[in-house]
C-alpha positions in Angstrom: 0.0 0.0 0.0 3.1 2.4 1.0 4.9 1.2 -2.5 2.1 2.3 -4.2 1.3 5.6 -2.7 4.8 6.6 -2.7 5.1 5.2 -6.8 2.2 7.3 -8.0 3.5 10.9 -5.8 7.3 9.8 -7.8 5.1 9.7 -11.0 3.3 12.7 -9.9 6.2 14.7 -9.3 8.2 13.6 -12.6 5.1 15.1 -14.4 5.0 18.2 -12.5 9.0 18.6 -13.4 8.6 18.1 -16.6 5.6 20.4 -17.1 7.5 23.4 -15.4 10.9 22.3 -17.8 8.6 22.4 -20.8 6.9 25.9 -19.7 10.2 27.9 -18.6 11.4 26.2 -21.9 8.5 27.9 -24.1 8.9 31.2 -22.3 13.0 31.4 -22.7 12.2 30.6 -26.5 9.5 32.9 -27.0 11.9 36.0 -24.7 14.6 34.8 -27.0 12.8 35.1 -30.3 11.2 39.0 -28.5 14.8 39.3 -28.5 15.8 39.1 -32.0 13.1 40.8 -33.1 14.5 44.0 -31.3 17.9 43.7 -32.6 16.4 43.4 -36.1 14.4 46.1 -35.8 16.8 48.3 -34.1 19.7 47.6 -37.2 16.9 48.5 -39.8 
């Protein structure tokens, strides 16, 4: 019953990780491209 309990929060909490690495990776892309499109605007 422990094994179990303490399997699924693991499970849970690989999830979460993941979730949080795919968001903060989303927002570095989408700061990064922001980024760009200053410098290309600013050389024009």
């Amino acid at each position: 019953m422990n094994k179990s309990s303490s399997r699924g929060l693991k499970l849970t909490t690989v999830i979460f990780a993941v979730l949080i690495m795919a968001v903060s990776a989303i927002l570095s892309n989408t700061s990064v491209a922001d980024d760009m499109d200053v410098e290309q605007s600013q050389s024009e």
